[in-house]
C-alpha angles and dihedrals in degrees: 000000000000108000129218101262088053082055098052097050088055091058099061098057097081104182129110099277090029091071088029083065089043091057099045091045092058088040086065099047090043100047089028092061092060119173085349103067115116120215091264097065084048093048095046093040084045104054098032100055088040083058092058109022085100095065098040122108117251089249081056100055101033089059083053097054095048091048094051105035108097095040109120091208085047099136105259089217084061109042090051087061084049091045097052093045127104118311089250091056096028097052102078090038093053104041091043118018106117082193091072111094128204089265095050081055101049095041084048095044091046103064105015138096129286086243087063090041088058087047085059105041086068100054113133088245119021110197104223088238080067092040087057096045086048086042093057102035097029129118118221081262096062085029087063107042094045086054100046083045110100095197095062123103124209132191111234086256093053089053088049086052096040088055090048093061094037084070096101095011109098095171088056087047094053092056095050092053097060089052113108097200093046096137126243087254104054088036082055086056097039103058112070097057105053124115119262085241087061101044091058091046085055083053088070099044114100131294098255097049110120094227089059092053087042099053095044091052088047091048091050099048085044081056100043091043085046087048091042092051098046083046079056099046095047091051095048092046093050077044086060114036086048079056091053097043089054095046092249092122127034107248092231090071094057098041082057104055092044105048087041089051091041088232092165101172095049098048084049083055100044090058099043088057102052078039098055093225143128108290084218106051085043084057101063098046094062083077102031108136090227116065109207108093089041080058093045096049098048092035092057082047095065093241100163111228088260098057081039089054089054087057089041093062089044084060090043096055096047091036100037094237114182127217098269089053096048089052087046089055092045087050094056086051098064099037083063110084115218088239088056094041084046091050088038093054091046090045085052096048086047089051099040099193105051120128094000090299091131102179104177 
């Protein structure tokens, strides 16, 4: 072990290496003494190496700072220097230094760099005092990593904050969801904005997650408001076609929202109705290739050629049908008079088959 006189020696050379040689020197009494080192060892590493820290180079005190950074005796005053230098000194100190207290950490996270910040996001144990400071300062970096580290506590604000900035943050996200205490209210705000990646990652976490059960009970009320407003617009759309077959509602304004909102099955339906004819064989004819009977049905209707032009596009858009074909089709449809719309849809009902209207 180095002796005093050795020590001393060492002092008094006051260049560069000179106090580089002091601090190791006392480095090596200090770590080399292990569990064995008494208070006074601490007290005479501490306060010398306070005294010089200011004129040593950044390598130099970035070799102290690894060496000392996991000793438990390791003098707090000096820890916390360590601890606001620069990141590549401070590193080792902030994410390790079991010297540091909570309040070390608070005063620290509440005024460095994000960089520090980072350095104390990954701590073994993170105090929930430290989580907030780190919450409220914090980059999506040091966001990230506090929230993938296990050992970190939040307050139930914090996690609510945390949430908030996780919105457009998937990497955030990524790492709450993979928290097993986050609580039920900031599970509530973080679902329904999570990736669809994620949601199914959270698929495969254990049956008693929130987020499972969260998910599960989202997915059933989305199924059941789905169920409840087809239950509406069926209803709406019976409502409607009943108002046109007995003349409430003038037949054009149904044809219309219908053919705009490309409800298929409900215009097929429509006309069936005011037809008198099978829904099933009116459906087929709103995409027959061939547009003759479609004509016939909404002539004898009464459906005027702009309400017709509303279920042309609608054919347009499902049979690719250009520009010259759509005027062609208009066309037929004027040249068709209501009267022999009228004799053509009775013939058809009498014949059953012809052009494809198969009404058995």
């Amino acid at each position: 072990m180095i002796n005093l006189s050795k020590l001393a020696e060492l002092a008094r050379d006051t260049s560069a290496v000179g106090r580089k040689s002091l601090v190791g020197a006392l480095t090596d009494l200090f770590v080399g003494a292990g569990d064995d080192r008494d208070e006074q060892i601490s007290l005479l590493f501490g306060d010398i190496v306070l005294k010089v820290l200011g004129q040593l180079e950044e390598e130099t005190r970035m070799i102290l700072a690894k060496r000392v950074c996991h000793e438990e005796d390791a003098p707090r005053d000096l820890m916390v220097s360590l601890a606001k230098d620069k990141i590549s000194v401070a590193e080792p100190v902030l994410e390790n230094s079991p010297s540091l207290t909570t309040d070390d950490l608070v005063e620290i996270a509440s005024s460095a760099s994000m960089d520090h910040l980072g350095a104390i996001a990954v701590r073994k144990t993170v105090d929930k005092a430290v989580t907030s400071v780190l919450v409220d300062r914090g980059d999506s970096r040091v966001l990230t990593r506090v929230a993938e580290n296990e050992g970190a506590e939040f307050a139930e604000s914090s996690f609510l904050k945390l949430v908030e900035k996780a919105r457009s943050d998937e990497s955030i996200q990524a790492a709450l969801v993979s928290r097993p205490d986050l609580p039920e209210e900031a599970a509530h705000a973080l679902v329904p904005f999570l990736t669809s990646a994620l949601k199914e990652r959270i698929t495969s976490l254990g049956a008693d997650n929130t987020l499972v059960h969260l998910l599960a009970q989202r997915a059933a009320t989305e199924v059941a408001a789905r169920a409840h407003k087809l239950d509406d617009a069926r209803e709406e759309s019976n409502a409607l076609i009943k108002d046109v077959v007995s003349r409430k509602t003038d037949i054009d304004d149904a044809v219309k929202t219908f053919a705009r909102s490309d409800r298929t099955a409900e215009l097929g339906m429509l006309l069936a109705k005011v037809s008198e004819l099978p829904s099933s064989a009116v459906s087929q004819l709103l995409f027959s290739s061939s547009d003759k009977p479609l004509i016939i049905l909404c002539k004898a209707n009464g459906v005027t050629a702009e309400a017709y032009k509303d279920v042309l596009t609608m054919r347009a858009r499902r049979l690719r049908i250009g520009g010259l074909e759509l005027n062609a089709a208009i066309q037929r449809y004027a040249a068709l008079s209501e009267e022999g719309a009228k004799r053509s849809l009775e013939t058809l009902k009498k014949s059953g088959a012809n052009f494809g209207l198969k009404t058995g």
